[in-house]
C-alpha positions as CSV (number, residue, x, y, z in Angstrom):
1,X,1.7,36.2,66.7
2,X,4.2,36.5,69.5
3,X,4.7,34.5,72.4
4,X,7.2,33.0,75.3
5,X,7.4,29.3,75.1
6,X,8.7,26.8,77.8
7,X,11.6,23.8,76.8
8,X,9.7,20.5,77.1
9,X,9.6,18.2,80.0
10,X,10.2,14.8,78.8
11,X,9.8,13.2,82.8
12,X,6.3,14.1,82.7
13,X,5.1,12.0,79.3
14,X,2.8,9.4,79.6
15,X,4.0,6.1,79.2
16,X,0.8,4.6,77.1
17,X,-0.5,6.4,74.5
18,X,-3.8,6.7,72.9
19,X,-4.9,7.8,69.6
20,X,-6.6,11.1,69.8
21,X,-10.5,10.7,70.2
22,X,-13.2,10.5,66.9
23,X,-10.6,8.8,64.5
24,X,-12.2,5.9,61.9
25,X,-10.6,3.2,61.3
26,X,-7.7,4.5,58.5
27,X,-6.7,7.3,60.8
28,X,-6.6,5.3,64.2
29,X,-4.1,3.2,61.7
30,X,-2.3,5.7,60.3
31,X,-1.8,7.2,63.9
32,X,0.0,4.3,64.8
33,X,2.6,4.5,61.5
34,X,3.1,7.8,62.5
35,X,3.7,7.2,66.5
36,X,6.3,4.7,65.5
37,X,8.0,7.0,62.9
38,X,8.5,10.2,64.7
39,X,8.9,8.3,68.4
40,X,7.0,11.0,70.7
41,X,8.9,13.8,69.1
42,X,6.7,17.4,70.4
43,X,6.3,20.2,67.7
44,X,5.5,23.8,68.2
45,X,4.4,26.8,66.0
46,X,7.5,29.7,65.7
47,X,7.5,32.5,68.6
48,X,7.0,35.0,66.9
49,X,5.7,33.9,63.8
50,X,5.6,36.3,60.9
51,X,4.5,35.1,57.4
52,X,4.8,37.1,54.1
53,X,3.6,36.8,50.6
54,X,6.4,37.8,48.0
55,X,6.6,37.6,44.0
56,X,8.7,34.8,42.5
57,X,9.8,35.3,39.4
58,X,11.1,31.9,37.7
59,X,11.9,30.9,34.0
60,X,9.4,29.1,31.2
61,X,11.5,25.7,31.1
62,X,9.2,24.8,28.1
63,X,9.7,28.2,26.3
64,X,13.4,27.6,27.0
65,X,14.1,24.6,25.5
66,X,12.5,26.9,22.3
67,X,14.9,29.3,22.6
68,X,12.7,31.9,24.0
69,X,13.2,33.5,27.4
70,X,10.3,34.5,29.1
71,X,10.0,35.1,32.7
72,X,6.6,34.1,34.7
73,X,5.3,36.1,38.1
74,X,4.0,34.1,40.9
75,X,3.3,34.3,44.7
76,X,5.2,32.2,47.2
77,X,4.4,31.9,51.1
78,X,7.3,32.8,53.3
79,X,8.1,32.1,56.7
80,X,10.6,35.3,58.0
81,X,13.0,33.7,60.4
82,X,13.7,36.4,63.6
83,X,16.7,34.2,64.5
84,X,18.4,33.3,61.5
85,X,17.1,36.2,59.1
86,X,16.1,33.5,56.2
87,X,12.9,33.7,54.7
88,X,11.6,29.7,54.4
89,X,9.0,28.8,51.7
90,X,5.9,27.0,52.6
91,X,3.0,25.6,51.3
92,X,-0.9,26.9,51.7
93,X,-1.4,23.6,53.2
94,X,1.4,24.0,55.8
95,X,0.5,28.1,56.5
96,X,-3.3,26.3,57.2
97,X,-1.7,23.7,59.8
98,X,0.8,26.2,61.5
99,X,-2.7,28.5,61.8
100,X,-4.2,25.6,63.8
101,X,-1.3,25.7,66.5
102,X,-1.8,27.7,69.8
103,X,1.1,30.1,70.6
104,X,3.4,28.6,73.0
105,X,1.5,25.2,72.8
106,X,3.6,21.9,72.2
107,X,1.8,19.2,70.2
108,X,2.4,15.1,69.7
109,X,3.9,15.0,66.0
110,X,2.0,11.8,65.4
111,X,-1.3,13.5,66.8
112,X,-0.8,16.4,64.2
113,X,-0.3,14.5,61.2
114,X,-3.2,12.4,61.5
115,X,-5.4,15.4,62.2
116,X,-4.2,17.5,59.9
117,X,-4.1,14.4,57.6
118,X,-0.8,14.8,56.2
119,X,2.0,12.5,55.8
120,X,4.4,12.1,59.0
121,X,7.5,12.8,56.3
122,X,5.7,16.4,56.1
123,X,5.8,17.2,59.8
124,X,9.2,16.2,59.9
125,X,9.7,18.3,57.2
126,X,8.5,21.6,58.3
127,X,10.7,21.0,61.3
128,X,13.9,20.4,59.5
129,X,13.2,23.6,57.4
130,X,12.6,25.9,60.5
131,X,8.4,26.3,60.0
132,X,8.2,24.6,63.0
133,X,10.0,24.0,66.1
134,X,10.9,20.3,67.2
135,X,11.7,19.4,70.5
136,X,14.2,16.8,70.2
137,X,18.3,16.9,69.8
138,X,18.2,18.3,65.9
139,X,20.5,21.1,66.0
140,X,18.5,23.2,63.9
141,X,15.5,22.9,66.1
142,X,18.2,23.5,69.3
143,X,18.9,26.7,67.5
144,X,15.5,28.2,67.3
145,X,14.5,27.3,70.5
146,X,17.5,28.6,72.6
147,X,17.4,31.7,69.9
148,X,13.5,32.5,70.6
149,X,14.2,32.1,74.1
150,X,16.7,34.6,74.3
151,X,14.8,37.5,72.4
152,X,12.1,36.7,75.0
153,X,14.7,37.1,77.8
154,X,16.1,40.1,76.2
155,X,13.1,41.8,75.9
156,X,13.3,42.2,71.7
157,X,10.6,44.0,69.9
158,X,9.6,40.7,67.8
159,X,9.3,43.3,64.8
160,X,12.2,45.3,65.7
161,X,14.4,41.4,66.0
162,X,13.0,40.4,62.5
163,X,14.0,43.3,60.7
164,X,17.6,43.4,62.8
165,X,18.0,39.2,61.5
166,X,16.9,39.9,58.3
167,X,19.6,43.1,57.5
168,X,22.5,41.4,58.7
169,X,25.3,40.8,56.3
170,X,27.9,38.1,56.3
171,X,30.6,37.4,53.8
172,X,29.0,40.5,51.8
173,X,31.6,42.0,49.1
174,X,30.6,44.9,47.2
175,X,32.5,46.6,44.3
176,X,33.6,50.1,46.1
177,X,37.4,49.1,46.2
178,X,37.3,47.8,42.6
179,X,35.5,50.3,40.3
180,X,36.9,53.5,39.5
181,X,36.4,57.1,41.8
182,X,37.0,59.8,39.2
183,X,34.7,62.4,38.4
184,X,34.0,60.8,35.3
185,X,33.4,57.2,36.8
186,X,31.0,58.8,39.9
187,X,28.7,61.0,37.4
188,X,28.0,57.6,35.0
189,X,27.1,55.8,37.9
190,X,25.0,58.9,39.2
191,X,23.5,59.1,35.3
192,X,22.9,55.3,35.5
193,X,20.8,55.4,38.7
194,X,18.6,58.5,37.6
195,X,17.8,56.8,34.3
196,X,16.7,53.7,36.4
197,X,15.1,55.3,39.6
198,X,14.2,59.0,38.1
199,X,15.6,62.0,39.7
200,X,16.7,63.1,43.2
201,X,14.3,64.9,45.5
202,X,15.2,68.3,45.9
203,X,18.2,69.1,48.1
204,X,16.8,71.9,49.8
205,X,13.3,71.3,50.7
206,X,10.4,74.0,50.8
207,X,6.8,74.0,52.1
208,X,4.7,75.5,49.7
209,X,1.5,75.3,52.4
210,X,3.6,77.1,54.7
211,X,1.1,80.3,56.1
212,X,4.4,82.5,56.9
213,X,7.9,83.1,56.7
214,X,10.3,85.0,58.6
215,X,13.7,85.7,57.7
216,X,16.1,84.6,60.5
217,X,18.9,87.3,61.3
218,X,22.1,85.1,60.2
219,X,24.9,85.0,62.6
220,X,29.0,84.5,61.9
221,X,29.4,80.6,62.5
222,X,32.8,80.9,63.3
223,X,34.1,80.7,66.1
224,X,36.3,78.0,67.7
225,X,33.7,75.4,68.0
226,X,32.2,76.4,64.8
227,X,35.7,76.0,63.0
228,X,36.3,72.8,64.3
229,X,32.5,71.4,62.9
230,X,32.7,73.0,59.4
231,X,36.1,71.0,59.3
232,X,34.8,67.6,59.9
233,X,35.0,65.7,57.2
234,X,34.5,61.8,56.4
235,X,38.2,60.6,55.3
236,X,39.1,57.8,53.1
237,X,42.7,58.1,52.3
238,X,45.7,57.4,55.0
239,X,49.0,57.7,55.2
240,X,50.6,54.1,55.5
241,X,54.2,55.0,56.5
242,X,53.8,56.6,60.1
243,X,51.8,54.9,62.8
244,X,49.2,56.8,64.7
245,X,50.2,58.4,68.1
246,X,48.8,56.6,71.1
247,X,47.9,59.9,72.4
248,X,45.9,61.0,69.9
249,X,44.4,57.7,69.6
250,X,44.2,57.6,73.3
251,X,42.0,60.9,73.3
252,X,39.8,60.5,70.6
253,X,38.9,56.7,72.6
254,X,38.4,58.2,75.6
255,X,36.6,61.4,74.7
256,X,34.0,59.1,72.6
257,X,33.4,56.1,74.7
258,X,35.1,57.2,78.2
259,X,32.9,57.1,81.1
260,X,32.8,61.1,82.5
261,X,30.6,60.1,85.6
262,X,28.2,57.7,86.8
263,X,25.0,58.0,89.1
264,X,23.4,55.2,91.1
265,X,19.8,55.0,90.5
266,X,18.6,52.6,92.5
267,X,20.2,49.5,94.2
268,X,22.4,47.8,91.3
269,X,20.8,50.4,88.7
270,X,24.1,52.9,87.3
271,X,23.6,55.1,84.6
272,X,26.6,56.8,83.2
273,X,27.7,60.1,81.4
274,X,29.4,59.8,78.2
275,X,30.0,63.4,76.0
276,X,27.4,61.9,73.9
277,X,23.7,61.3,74.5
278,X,21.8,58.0,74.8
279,X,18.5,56.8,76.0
280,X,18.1,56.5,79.7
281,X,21.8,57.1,80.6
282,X,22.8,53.5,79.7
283,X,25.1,53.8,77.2
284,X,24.7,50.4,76.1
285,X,27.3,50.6,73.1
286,X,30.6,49.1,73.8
287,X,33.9,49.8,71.5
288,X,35.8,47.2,70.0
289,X,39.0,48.4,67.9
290,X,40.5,46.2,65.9
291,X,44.2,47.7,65.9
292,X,46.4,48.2,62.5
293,X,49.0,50.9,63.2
294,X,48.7,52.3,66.4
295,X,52.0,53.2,68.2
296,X,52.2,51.0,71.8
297,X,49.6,48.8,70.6
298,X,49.5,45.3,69.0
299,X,47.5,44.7,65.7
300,X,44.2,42.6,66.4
301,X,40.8,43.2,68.6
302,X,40.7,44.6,71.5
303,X,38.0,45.8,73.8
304,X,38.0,49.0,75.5
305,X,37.2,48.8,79.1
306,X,35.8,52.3,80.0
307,X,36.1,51.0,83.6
308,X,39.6,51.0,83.8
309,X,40.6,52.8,80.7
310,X,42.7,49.7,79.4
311,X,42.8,47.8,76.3
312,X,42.2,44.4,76.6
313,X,43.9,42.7,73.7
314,X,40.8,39.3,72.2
315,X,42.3,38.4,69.2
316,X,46.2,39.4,68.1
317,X,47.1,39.1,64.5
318,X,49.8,40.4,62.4
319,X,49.3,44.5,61.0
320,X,48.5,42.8,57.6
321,X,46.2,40.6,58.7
322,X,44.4,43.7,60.3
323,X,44.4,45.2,57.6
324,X,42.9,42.7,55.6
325,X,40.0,41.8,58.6
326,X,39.0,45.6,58.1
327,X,38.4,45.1,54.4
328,X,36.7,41.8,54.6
329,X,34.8,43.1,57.4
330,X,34.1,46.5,56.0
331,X,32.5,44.5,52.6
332,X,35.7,45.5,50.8
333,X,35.6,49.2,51.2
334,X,39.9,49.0,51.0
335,X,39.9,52.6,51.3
336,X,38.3,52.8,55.0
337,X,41.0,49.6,55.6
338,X,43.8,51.8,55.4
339,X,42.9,53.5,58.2
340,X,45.1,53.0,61.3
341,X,42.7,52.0,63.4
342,X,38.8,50.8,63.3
343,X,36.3,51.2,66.0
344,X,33.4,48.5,66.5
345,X,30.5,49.9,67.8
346,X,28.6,46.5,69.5
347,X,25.4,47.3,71.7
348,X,24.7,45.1,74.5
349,X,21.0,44.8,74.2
350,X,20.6,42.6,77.8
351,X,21.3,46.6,79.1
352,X,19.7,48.3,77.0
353,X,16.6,46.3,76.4
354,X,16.3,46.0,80.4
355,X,14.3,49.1,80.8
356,X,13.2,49.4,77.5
357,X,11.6,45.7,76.9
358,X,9.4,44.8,74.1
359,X,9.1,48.7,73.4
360,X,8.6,49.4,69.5
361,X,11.3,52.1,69.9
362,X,14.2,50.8,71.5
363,X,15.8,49.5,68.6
364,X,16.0,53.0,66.7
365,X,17.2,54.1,69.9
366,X,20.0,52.1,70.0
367,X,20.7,52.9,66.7
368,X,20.9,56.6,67.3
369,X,23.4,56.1,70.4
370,X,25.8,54.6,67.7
371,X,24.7,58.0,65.4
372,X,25.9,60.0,68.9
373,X,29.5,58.8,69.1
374,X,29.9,58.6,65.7
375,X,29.7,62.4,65.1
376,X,31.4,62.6,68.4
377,X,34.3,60.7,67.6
378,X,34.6,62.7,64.0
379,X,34.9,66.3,66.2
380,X,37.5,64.6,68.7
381,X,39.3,63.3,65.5
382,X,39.1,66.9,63.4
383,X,40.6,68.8,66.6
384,X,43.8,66.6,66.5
385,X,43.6,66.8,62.5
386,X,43.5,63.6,61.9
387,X,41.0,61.6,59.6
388,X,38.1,59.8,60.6
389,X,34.8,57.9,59.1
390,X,31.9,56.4,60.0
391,X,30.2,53.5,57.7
392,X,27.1,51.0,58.6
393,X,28.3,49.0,55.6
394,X,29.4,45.9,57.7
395,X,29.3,42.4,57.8
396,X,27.7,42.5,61.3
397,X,27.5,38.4,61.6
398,X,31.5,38.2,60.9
399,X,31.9,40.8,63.1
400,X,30.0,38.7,65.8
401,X,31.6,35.6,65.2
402,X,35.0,37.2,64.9
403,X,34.5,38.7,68.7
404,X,32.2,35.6,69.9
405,X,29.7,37.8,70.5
406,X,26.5,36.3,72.4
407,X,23.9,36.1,69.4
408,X,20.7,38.2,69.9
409,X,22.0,39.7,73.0
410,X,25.5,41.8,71.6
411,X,25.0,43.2,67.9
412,X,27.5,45.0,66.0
413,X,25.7,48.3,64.6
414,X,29.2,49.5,62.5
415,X,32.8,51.5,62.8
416,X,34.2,54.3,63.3
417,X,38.0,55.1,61.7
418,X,40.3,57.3,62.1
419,X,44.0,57.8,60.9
420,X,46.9,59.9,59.7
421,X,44.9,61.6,56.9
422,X,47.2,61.6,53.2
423,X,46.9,65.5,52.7
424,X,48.2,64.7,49.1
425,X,45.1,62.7,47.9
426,X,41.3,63.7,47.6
427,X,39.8,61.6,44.9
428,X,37.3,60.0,47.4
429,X,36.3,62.4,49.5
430,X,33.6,66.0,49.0
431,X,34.8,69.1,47.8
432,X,31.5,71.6,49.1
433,X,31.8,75.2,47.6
434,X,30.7,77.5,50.7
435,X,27.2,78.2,51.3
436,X,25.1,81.0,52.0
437,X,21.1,80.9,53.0
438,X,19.4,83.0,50.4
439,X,16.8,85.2,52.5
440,X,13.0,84.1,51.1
441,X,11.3,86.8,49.1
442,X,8.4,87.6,51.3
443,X,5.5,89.6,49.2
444,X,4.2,92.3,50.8
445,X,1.4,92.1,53.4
């Protein structure tokens, strides 16, 4: 159920009102309670609207108070929000009234309760929980309708802008910088999670319907470019006594998100060349560093304009307070916060979504641009042999807030790190033996 809706224009209401046509007696009645309760107010189903049925599991009170615990099952309605990401409960009664309302369509409050014949308290109701969309001052209802609006402007898959709203984080802290990394500590936790989940597929993968197989001859994979790849690694401890050289920060910047050339297409239309790949030569992803030790540069947010090659510094702050935005930001992962630097990757969707509008795919495509630099920005890293990560564990709405990014229009998709690696630690990071392809045993023909 997806559609564009229009703000309403309160210049063009009538000035006398009549109760709708075919009402007896106790509704024509009732319509008038309701008229003067809600005072004209216009309601609207959500655009897009997307319901689901989930399991609720909630406690026996009565069983309780015995001392038992017992847990019941039931089903509850929910309303999944594209804008805000929150999944609001609702009733059978209100899923059968929003089911009545046209896409798009704006309807008298007062009119909808006395057909629908429910109280004027539950109208009001549904629009001060988000089930509906009101059309007065409320700022709730202000929010949704500017929000809607701009995934319609933007040209959002209404699928793709649900799942994005209901995956963000904010204020998320998980337990990676507080629980032990030994070998010891990682197998239990690997032990714990096969004896919930079962075991892990297979690491290497093979077709047993396959009709053939040929042995590839297997060439030496090591040359330059080859050393430099087999040497990428994803870091997680820094040194925190020497700053990071501007120069090698400078390269690794400019290599990954430096424009390399740029082609008109059409009158106002300029697609770009980046070392990296992305969808329709738009390069929609912009990079944000927030600074913690980077010789010539001062601690905080800054935004890296590709035009000019320049730092432009948003949001200064002392190194420790950096240092302690990356962890917040980073859901506590204090090892990636003691990097020198972090890299937002924030996709401006207004560019990207412009040729790509309402198309099922341009989400994942975005998505994959940020995969691009990423691994882009670990090779640049490796060559200067320094230490670099990439995590998608982010607290993308403080990120947004943090930068005042516009909402549904610039998203924050995660960070890439890099540093002076600490050669003298390894505890966190993956110790491969080398590897060989064993040839397949091919019976004879």
């Amino acid at each position: 159920m997806h559609s564009a809706s229009r703000a309403p224009d309160r210049n063009h209401r009538p000035a006398v009102r009549h109760a709708p046509r075919g009402l007896g007696p106790g509704l024509i009645s009732r319509w008038h309670r309701s008229t003067c309760i809600l005072g004209g107010m216009r309601v609207r189903r959500r655009t897009p609207c997307y319901l689901e049925i989930a399991d609720a599991v909630v406690p026996d009170f009565a069983r309780l108070l015995r001392g038992e615990v017992h847990l019941d099952r039931s089903s509850e309605i929910r309303l999944l929000c594209p804008v805000s990401g929150q999944a609001i409960p609702a009733t059978e009664r209100e899923v059968a009234l929003m089911a009545t309302m046209a896409p798009g369509q704006w309807y008298d409050a007062a009119d909808l309760a006395c057909v629908a014949q429910l109280p004027v308290d539950a109208i009001l109701a549904m629009a001060q929980r988000g089930l509906i969309v009101g059309d007065g001052d409320e700022p709730l209802s202000a929010r949704l309708r500017e929000g809607e609006r701009t995934l319609e402007a933007v040209g959002w898959h209404p699928q793709a802008a649900l799942y994005h709203a209901t995956s963000a984080w904010e204020g998320v802290v998980g337990d990676e910088g507080r629980r032990r990394h030994d070998d010891e500590a990682h197998r239990e936790r690997l032990d714990a999670h096969r004896a919930r989940h079962g075991p892990i597929a297979p690491h290497f993968w093979r077709r047993e319907d396959a009709h053939q197989r040929v042995a590839l001859p297997l060439q030496h994979f090591d040359d330059a470019l080859a050393s430099l790849m087999r040497s990428r690694l994803t870091t997680r401890h820094f040194r925190s006594d020497v700053p990071l050289g501007l120069e090698d920060f400078t390269r690794v910047l400019f290599g990954t998100f430096g424009a390399l050339g740029s082609e008109t297409l059409a009158p106002g239309t300029v697609a770009l060349k980046r070392t990296s790949p992305s969808g329709g030569g738009l390069h929609p992803i912009e990079a944000y560093p927030l600074v913690i030790d980077v010789e010539g540069l001062s601690p905080g947010f800054h935004h890296y304009e590709a035009s000019s090659h320049s730092m432009a510094l948003l949001d200064p702050m002392s190194r420790a307070q950096a240092r302690e935005l990356a962890e917040q930001l980073t859901i506590g992962q204090t090892y990636f916060a003691q990097a020198h630097a972090l890299v937002f990757h924030v996709a401006r969707l207004d560019r990207h979504h412009w040729k790509y509008r309402n198309h099922p795919k341009a989400y994942k495509a975005v998505l994959l641009d940020s995969g691009h630099l990423s691994q882009t920005f670990y090779l640049l890293a490796t060559e200067r042999r320094l230490g670099a990560f990439y995590t998608a564990a982010i607290n993308d709405l403080d990120v947004a807030e943090r930068l005042g990014l516009r909402p549904q229009v610039e998203i924050a998709i995660g960070a890439s790190g890099i540093g002076v690696p600490d050669t003298a630690c390894d505890q966190l990071h993956l110790k491969p033996e080398p590897y060989v392809p064993v040839a397949p045993v091919i019976p004879d023909q």
